[in-house]
Wavefront OBJ file of the C-alpha trace (Angstrom):
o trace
v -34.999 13.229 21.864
v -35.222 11.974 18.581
v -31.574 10.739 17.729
v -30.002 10.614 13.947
v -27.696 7.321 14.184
v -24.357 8.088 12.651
v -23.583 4.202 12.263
v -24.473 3.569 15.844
v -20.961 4.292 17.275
v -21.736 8.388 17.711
v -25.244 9.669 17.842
v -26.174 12.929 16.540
v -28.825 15.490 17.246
v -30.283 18.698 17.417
v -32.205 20.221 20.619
v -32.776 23.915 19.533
v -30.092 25.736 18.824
v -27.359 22.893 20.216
v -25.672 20.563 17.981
v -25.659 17.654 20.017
v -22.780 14.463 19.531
v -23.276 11.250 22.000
v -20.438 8.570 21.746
v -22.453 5.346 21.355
v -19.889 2.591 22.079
v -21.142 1.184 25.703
v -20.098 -2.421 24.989
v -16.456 -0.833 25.228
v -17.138 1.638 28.276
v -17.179 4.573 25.023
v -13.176 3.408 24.451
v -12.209 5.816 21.654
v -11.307 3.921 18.671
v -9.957 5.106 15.420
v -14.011 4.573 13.786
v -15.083 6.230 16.952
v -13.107 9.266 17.163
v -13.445 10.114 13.058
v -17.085 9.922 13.496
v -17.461 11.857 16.628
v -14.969 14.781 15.009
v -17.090 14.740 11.845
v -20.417 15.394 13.350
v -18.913 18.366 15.552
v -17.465 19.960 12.397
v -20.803 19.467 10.596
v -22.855 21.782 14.166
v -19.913 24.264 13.571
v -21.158 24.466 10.422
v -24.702 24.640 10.520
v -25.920 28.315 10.815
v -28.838 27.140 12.858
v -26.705 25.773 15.385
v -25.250 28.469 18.256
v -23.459 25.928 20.728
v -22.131 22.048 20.641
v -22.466 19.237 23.463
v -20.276 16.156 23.735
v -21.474 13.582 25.975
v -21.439 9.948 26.480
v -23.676 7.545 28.758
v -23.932 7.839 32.719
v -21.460 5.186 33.336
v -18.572 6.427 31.150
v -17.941 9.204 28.877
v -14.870 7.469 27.501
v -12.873 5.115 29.373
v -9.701 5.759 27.207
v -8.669 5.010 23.853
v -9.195 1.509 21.978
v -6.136 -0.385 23.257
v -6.616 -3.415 20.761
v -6.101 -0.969 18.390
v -2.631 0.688 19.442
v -0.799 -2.598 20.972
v 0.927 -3.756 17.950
v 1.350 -0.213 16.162
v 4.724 0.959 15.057
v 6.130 5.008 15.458
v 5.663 5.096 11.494
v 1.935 3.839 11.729
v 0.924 6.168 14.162
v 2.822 9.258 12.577
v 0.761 8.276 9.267
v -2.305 7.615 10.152
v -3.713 10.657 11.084
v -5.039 9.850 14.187
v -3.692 12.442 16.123
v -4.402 15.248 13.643
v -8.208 14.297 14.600
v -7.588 15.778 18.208
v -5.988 19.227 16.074
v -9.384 19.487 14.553
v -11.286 19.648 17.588
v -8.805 22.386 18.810
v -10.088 24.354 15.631
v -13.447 24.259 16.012
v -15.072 27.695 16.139
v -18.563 27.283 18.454
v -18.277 26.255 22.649
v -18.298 23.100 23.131
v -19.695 22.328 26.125
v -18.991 18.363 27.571
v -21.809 16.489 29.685
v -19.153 13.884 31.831
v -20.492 11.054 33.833
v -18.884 8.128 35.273
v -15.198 7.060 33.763
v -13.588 9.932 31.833
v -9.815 7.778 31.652
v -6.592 8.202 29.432
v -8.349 9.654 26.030
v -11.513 9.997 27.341
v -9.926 12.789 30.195
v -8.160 14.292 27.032
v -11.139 14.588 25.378
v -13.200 16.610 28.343
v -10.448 18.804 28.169
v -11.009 19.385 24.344
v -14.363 21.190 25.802
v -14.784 24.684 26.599
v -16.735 23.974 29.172
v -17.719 21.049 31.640
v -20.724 19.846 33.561
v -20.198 16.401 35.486
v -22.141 14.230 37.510
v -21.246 13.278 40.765
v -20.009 10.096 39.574
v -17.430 11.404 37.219
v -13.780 10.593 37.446
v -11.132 11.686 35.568
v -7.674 10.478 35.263
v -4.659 9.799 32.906
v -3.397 6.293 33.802
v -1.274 5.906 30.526
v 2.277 5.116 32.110
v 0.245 2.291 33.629
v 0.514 0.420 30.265
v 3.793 1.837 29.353
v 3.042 5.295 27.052
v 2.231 8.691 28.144
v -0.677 10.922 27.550
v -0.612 11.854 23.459
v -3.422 13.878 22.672
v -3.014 16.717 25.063
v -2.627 15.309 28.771
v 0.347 16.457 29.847
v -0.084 20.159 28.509
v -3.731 20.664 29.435
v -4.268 18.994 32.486
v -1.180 21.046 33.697
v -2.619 24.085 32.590
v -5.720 23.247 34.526
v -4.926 21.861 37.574
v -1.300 22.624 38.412
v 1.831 20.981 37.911
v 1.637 19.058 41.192
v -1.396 17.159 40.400
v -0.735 16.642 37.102
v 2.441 15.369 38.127
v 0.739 12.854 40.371
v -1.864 12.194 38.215
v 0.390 11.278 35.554
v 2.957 9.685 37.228
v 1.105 7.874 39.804
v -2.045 6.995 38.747
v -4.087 10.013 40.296
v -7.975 9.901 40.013
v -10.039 13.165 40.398
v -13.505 12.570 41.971
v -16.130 15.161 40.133
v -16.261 16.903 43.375
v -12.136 17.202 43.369
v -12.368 17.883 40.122
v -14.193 21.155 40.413
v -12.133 22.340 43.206
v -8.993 22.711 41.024
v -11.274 24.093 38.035
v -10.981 20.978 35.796
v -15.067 21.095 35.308
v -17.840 23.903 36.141
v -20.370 22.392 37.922
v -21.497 19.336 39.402
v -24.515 18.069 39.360
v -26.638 14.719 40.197
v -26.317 11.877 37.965
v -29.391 11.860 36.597
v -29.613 15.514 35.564
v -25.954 15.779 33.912
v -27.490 15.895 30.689
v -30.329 18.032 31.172
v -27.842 20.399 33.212
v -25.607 20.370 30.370
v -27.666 21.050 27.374
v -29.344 23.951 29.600
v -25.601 25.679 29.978
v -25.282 25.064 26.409
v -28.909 26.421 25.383
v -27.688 29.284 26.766
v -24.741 30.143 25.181
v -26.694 29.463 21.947
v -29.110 32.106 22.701
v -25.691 34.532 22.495
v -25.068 37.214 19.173
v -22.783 34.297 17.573
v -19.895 36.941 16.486
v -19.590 38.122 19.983
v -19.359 34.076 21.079
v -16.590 33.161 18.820
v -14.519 35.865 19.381
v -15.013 35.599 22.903
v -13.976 31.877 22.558
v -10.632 32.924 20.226
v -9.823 35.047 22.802
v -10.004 33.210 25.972
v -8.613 29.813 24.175
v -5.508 32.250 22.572
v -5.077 33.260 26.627
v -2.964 30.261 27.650
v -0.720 30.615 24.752
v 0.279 34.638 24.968
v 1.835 36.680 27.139
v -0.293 39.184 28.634
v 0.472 41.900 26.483
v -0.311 39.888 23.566
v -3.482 38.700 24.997
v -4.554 41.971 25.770
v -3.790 43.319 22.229
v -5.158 40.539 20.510
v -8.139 40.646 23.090
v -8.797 44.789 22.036
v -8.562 43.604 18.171
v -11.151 41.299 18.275
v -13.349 43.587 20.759
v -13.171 46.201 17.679
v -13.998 43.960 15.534
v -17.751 43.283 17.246
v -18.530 46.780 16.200
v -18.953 45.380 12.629
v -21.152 43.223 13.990
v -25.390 43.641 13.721
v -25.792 42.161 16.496
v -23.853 44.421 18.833
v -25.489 47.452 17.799
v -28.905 45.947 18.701
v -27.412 44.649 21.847
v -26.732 47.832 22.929
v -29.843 49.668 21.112
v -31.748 47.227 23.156
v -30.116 47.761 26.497
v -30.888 51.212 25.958
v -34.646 50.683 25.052
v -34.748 48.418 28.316
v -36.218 45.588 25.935
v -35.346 41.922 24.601
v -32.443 42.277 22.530
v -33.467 40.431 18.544
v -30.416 38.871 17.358
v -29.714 37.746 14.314
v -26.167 36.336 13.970
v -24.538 38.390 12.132
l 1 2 3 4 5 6 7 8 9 10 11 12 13 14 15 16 17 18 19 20 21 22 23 24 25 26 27 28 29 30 31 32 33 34 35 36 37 38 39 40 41 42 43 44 45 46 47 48 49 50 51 52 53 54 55 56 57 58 59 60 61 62 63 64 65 66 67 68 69 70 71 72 73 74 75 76 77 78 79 80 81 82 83 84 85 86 87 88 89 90 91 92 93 94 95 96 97 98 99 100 101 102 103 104 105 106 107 108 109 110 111 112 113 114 115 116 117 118 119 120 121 122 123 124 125 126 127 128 129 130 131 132 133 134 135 136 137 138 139 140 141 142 143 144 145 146 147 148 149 150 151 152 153 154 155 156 157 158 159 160 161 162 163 164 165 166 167 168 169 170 171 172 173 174 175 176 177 178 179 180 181 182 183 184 185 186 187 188 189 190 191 192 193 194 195 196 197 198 199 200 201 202 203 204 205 206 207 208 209 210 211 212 213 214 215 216 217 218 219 220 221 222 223 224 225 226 227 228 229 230 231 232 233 234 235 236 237 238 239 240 241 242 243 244 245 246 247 248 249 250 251 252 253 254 255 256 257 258 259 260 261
């Protein structure tokens, strides 16, 4: 793989149709700094943009996918300085982004870097993988998202205890309460994951993104809602090229040609 250095600290690339983002930062265990998290957000943005691009992949290295955020960083930092400095409105941008994002986890996924997993729409970890949100441990709580999506995905008990106590999910643990999708050996996490992510690319992109919209807009609407907003955007693939040669295809019992649109 022929990687594209984004100033070291986040790697980008392209494999096919799969906009691919590495956090480069092993010295720190892939800590999430300030630097770290800008770049990593900017190169995501750049895959949702590209027309070429069907799918995104977040990953790290096998020993950590982020170990947390940069503590040096946030010791001495006052409510005012992290209200202003926009930080936080980096994690609202990765809520926005329109393509899967699928995340390759292997080895420490702690604090920021658990948050961050849960930023993807889909997970593939190695058996190594562990996940946790130790922030009380140094007197703060989770603040991009802990406490609201790790409840949603594993229950109020364990996130309670995970929280509270210091809780670590094991990758294997981990799948059980549907935190991640699969688990896989170490040394084929990545492969594994750009594979699952190869083939979502190879998806009619409208169909994708609603899809996406839809099941993201689940955890925040009733079911009525979700069911009327869900029959919206299914009306709304009938606009789409692609679905009539989905179906003209199915029909003619042949490879469907998408295009995209």
């Amino acid at each position: 793989m022929n990687e594209t250095m984004l100033r070291d600290e986040v790697l980008i690339d392209k494999s096919g149709a799969v906009g691919v983002v590495r956090i480069n930062r092993p010295q720190a265990l892939n800590a999430l700094s300030f630097s770290v998290m800008e770049k990593l957000v900017a190169a995501l943005e750049m895959y949702d943009q590209d027309a070429a691009v069907g799918c995104l992949l977040l990953t790290g290295s096998e020993r950590a996918f982020a170990a947390g955020a940069d503590i040096k960083e946030l010791e001495a930092a006052t409510p005012v300085e992290m209200a202003l400095s926009g930080r936080m409105e980096l994690w609202d941008r990765l809520r926005r982004l329109r393509k899967p994002l699928v995340g390759a986890v292997s080895g420490f996924a702690l604090g920021g870097g658990c948050e961050l997993a849960m930023c993807c729409d889909m997970i593939v970890a190695s058996e190594t993988a562990v996940f946790g949100q130790p922030e009380t441990d140094i007197g703060t709580i989770p603040g991009a998202g802990g406490t609201q999506r790790l409840t949603r995905a594993v229950g109020k008990a364990v996130a309670m205890e995970m929280i509270l106590a210091g809780r670590r999910l094991g990758a294997r643990e981990a799948l059980a309460l549907g935190l991640v999708n699969r688990v896989v050996p170490s040394e084929s996490f990545f492969e594994e994951a750009l594979a699952l992510a190869a083939a979502v690319a190879a998806k009619p992109a409208v169909a994708v993104r609603l899809a996406k919209e839809a099941v993201v807009r689940a955890g925040d609407l009733s079911l009525e809602e979700g069911l009327a907003f869900e029959r919206k955007l299914f009306y709304l693939t009938f606009a789409s090229a692609d679905q009539k040669e989905g179906m003209k295809a199915f029909r003619e019992k042949r490879r469907p040609a998408f295009t995209g649109s």
